[in-house]
Each structure stands twice: as C-alpha cells, then as structure tokens.
C-alpha positions, 0 to 999 in steps of 0.5 A, a space after each residue: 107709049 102714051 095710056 091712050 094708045 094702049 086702050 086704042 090696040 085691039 084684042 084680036 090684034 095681040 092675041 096672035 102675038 101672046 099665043 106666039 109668046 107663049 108657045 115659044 116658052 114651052 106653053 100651050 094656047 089653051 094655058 094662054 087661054 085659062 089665064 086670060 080667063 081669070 084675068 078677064 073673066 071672059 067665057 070661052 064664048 066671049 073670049 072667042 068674040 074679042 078674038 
C-alpha cells in the first residue's frame, strides 16, 4: 500500500475494525480506547469526534 493511501483512510473507518481486533483478543473497547489516547493524545471528546 502506497503512504498516500494510508493517509487517505478515515478514522472512523478502522475504528470498528480495532474494536473487533481487539475484543477477539480478550480486550475491552475501553482498553482500545486508553491506547489510542496516549497514541494520539485525543480526549474522550476529540476521539468520539474522529469516530
């Protein structure tokens, strides 16, 4: 996949896809949720927004 692709893909288009991932790995949503905070540095509202 070229880099530009990558940049092109919406948030809110993965987002179900993580959510899946991880609770197939015995995690929670809200665990998913933590991480992409501290990746990102989104609050709960800002994260909510990208979704």
């Amino acid at each position: 996949m070229r880099p530009e692709k990558v940049f092109a893909i919406k948030f809110s288009s993965v987002y179900p896809l993580y959510v899946k991932k991880v609770e197939s790995k015995g995690r929670s949503k809200e665990e998913l949720d933590r991480v992409i905070h501290w990746l990102t540095g989104y609050s709960e509202e800002g994260l909510r927004h990208q979704i």
